[in-house]
PLY file of the C-alpha trace (Angstrom):
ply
format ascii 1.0
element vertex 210
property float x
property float y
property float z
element edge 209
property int vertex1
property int vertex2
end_header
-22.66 222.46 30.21
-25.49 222.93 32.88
-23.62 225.87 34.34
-24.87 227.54 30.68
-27.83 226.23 30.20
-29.24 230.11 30.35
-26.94 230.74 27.44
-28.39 227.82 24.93
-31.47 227.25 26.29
-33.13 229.19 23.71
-32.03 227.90 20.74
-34.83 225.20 20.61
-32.56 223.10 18.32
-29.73 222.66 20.42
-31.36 222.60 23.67
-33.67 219.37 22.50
-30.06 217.66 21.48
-29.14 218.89 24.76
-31.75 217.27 26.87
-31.79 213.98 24.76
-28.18 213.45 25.26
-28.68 214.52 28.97
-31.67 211.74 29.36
-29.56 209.31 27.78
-26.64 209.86 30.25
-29.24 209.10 32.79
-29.92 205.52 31.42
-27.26 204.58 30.65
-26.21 204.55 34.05
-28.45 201.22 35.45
-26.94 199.50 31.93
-23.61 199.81 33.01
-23.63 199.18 36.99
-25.01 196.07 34.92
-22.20 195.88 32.89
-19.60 195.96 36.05
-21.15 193.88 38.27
-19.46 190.96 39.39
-20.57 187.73 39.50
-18.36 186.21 42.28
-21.12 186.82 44.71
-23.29 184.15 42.72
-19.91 181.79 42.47
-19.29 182.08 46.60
-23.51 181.05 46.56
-22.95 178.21 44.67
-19.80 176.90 46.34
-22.03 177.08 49.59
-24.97 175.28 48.41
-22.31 172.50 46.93
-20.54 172.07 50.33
-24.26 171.76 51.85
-25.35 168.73 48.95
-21.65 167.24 49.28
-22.27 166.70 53.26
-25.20 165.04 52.77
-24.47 162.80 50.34
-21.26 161.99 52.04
-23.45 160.67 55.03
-26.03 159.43 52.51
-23.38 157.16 50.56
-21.84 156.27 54.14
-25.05 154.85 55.29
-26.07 152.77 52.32
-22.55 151.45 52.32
-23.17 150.02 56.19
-26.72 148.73 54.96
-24.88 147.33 52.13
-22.38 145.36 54.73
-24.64 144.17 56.49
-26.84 142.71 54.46
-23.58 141.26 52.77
-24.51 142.88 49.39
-21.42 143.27 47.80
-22.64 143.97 44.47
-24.39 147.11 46.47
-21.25 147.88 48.53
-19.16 148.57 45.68
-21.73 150.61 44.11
-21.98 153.24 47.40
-17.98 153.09 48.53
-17.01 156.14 48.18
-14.10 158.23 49.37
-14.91 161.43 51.45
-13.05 163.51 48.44
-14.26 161.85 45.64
-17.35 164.02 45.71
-15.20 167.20 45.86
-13.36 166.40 42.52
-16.74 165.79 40.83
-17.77 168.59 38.34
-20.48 170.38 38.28
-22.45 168.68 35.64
-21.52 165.17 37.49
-22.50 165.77 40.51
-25.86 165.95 40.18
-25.77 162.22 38.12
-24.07 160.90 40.96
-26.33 162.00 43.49
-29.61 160.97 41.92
-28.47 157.49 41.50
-27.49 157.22 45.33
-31.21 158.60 46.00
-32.17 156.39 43.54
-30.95 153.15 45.36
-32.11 154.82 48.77
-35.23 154.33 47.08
-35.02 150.61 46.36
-34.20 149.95 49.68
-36.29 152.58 51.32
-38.17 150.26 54.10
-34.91 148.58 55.22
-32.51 151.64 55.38
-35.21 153.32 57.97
-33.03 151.44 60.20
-29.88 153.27 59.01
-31.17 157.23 59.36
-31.98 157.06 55.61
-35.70 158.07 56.19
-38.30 159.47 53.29
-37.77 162.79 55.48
-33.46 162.66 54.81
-34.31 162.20 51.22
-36.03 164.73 50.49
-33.98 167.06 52.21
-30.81 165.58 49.44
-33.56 166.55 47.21
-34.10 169.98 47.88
-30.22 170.84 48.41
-29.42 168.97 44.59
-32.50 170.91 43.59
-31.12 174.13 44.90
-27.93 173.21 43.94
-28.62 173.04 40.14
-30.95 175.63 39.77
-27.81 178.10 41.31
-25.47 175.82 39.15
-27.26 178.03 35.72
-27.23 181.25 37.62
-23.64 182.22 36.23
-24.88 181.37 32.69
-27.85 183.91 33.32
-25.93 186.49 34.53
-23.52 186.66 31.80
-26.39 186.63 29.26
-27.53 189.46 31.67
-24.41 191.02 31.26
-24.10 190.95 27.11
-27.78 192.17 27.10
-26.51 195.41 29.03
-23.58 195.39 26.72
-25.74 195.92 23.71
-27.79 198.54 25.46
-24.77 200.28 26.24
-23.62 200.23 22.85
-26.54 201.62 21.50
-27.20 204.50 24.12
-23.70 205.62 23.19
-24.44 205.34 19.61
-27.69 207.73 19.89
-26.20 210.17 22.86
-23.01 210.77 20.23
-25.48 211.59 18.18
-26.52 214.07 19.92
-23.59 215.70 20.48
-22.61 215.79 17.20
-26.08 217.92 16.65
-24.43 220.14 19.19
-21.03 220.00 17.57
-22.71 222.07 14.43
-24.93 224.06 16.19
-22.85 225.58 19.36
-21.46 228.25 16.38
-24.57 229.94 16.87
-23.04 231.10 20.30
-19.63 232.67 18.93
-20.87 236.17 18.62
-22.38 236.40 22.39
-20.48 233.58 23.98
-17.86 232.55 22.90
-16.27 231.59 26.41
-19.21 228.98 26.32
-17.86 227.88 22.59
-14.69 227.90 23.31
-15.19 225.61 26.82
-17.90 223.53 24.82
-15.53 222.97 22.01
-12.37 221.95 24.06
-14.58 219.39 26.25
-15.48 217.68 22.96
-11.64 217.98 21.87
-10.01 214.23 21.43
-7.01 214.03 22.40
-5.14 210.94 20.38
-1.98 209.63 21.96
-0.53 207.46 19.02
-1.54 203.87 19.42
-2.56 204.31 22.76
-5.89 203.15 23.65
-8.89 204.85 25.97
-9.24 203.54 29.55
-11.54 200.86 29.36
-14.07 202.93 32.10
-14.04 205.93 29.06
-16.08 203.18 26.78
-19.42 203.41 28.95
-20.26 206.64 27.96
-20.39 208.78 25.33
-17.75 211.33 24.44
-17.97 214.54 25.69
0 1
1 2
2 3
3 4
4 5
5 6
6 7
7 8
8 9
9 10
10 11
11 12
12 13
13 14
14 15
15 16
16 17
17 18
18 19
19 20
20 21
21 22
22 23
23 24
24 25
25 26
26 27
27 28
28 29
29 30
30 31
31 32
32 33
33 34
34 35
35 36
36 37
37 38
38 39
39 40
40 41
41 42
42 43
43 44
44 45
45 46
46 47
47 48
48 49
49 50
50 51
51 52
52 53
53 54
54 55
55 56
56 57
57 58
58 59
59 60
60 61
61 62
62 63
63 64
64 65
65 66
66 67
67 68
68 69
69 70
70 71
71 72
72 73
73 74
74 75
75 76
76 77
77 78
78 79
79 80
80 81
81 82
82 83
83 84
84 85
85 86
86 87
87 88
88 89
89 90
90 91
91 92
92 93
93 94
94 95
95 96
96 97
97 98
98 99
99 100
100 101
101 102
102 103
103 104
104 105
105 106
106 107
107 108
108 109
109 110
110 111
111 112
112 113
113 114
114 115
115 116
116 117
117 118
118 119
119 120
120 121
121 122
122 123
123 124
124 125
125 126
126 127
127 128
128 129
129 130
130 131
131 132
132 133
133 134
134 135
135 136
136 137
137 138
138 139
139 140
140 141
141 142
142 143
143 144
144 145
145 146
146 147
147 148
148 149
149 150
150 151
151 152
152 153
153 154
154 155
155 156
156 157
157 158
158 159
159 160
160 161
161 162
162 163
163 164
164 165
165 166
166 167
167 168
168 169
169 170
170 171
171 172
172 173
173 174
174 175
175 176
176 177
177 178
178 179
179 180
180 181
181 182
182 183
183 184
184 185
185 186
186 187
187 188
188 189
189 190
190 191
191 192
192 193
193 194
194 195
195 196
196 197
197 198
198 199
199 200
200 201
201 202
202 203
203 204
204 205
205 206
206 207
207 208
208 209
């Protein structure tokens, strides 16, 4: 339709439905890369920053389990035996629980585990990778909501540009006499073609009909 513009740019009516729809088209754009995006990026982040907690905690649980031995505290030793998998098979919303009570007990016995390379510095280093860890552990969640949010933008945009179009749908008669190449090309890109019962591609939904 810009390869006419000369021919309807003068007809103030149809040349403001014109450049709405055209400025919608625009915006609707950043919606919709919204839309597509993937969020396996943020799942291959998390999966990371899981591996990173699960090593320490593995070495974590391992050392208060040798403290534990030694100071033949049993009832302690059963609490930190753990197998190497067994924090691999948590989910996500356990592991978290399970790794504040070890850093819990590491706290108890804070002055004798010194001995055992569970210092106040190793702590807080579990602490900032289970902080990190569940702070990622919601980014899916936000991203989805991201992702409906652009949905209903979308929707809307293509709401108001068809509206537009259908402004241009009664007005491009005006042209006949002059132009009616320009009708006749305007009209058969608006032109819906129905195959019965089949559907539009998916990638057709984003944008309004033209």
């Amino acid at each position: 339709m810009l390869a006419n513009e000369t021919v309807w740019r003068n007809l103030n009516a149809f040349s403001d439905a014109a450049d709405r729809f055209r400025n919608i088209h625009l915006e609707l754009d950043p919606n919709a890369r919204v839309q597509k995006a993937a969020i396996t990026g943020i799942a291959l982040d998390k999966q990371v920053l899981r591996s990173q907690l699960t090593a320490q905690v593995i070495q974590l649980a391992a050392n208060l389990q040798v403290f534990a031995t030694v100071a033949q505290n049993h009832t302690l030793r059963e609490q930190v035996s753990f197998r190497p998998t067994h924090f691999d098979r948590l989910r996500d919303s356990m592991l978290p629980i399970v790794v504040r009570s070890l850093l819990e007990t590491a706290l108890v016995h804070s002055t004798a585990l010194v001995d055992y390379g569970v210092t106040e510095t190793k702590r807080a280093q579990v602490e900032q990778a289970l902080s990190e860890y569940e702070n990622m552990n919601a980014a899916p969640r936000v991203a989805i909501g991201t992702r409906k949010a652009a949905r209903s933008g979308i929707a809307q945009q293509i709401k108001q540009g068809n509206a537009q179009l259908e402004l241009m749908d009664k007005l491009v008669g005006n042209f006949d006499a002059e132009h009616p190449e320009f009708v006749a090309a305007f009209r058969s890109a608006r032109t819906v073609i129905h195959h019965g019962g089949h559907k539009a591609p998916k990638e057709d939904k984003d944008k309004p009909a033209v």
